[in-house]
C-alpha positions as CSV (number, residue, x, y, z in Angstrom):
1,X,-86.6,194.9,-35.4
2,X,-86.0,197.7,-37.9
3,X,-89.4,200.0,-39.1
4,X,-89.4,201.5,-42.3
5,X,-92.0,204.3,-43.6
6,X,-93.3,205.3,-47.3
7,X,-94.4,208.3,-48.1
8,X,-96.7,208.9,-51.3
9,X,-99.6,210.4,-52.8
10,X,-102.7,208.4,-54.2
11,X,-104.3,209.2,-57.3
12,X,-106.3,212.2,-56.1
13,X,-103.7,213.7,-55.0
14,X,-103.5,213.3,-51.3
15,X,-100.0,212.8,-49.5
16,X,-100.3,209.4,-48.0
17,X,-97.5,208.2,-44.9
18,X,-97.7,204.6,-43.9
19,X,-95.8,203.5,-40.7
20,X,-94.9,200.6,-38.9
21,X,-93.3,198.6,-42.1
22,X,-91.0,195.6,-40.8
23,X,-87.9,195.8,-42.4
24,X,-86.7,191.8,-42.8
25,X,-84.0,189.5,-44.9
26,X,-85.7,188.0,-47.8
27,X,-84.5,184.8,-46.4
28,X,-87.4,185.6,-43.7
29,X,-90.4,183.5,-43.8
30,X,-92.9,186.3,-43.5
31,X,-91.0,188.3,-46.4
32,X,-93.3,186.9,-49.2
33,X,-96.5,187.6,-46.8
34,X,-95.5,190.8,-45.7
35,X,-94.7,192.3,-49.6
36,X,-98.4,191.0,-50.4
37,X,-100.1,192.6,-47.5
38,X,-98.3,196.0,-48.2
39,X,-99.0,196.3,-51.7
40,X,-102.4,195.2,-51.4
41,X,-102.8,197.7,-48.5
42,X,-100.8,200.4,-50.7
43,X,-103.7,199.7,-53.3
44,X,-106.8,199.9,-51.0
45,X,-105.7,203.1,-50.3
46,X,-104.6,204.4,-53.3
47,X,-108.1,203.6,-54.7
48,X,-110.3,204.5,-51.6
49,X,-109.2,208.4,-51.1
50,X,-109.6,208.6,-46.8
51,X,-109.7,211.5,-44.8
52,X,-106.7,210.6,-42.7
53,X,-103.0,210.9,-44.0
54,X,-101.4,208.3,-41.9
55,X,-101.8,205.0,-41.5
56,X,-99.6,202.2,-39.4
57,X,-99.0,199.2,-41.2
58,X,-99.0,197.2,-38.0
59,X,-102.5,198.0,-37.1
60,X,-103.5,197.3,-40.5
61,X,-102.0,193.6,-40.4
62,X,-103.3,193.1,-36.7
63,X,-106.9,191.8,-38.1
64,X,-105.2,190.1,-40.9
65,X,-102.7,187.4,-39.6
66,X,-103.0,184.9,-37.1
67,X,-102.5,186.1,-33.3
68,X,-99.4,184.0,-33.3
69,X,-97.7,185.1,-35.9
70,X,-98.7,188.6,-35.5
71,X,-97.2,187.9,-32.1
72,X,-93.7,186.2,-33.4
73,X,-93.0,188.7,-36.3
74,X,-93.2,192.3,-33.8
75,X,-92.0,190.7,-30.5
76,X,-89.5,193.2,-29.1
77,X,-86.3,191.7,-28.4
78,X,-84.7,192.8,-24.9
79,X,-81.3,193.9,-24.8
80,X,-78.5,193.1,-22.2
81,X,-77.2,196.1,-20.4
82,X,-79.6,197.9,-23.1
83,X,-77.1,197.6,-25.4
């Protein structure tokens, strides 16, 4: 699976990096859920100025979704011959 990152700074001013974003078809059926919890998670902390800069996207949505499909949208896909 493909990560993406955005980079951005909050309305105090503070430069903002978020990590860990899936990157998936639109066809996907976690695309819908996945746009939600990343603007709602852009918002939280455009509106709650932290200490820390970076954040990962992935540990944000561990508490959030079910175990399983936590699981079954960032299982790592092994490659033959690591190709």
């Amino acid at each position: 699976m493909l990560f993406k990152s955005l980079e951005f700074k909050n309305s105090a001013g503070q430069k903002i990096k978020i990590i860990d974003i899936p990157v998936m078809d639109k066809n996907n059926p976690y695309f819908f859920m996945m746009e939600v919890r990343l603007e709602s998670f852009i918002l939280s902390l455009d509106k709650n100025p932290q200490e820390k800069s970076c954040y990962s996207f992935r540990d944000y949505l561990k508490p959030k979704m079910r175990w399983p499909d936590y699981k079954e949208l960032f299982s790592i896909q092994a490659f033959k011959n690591n190709a």
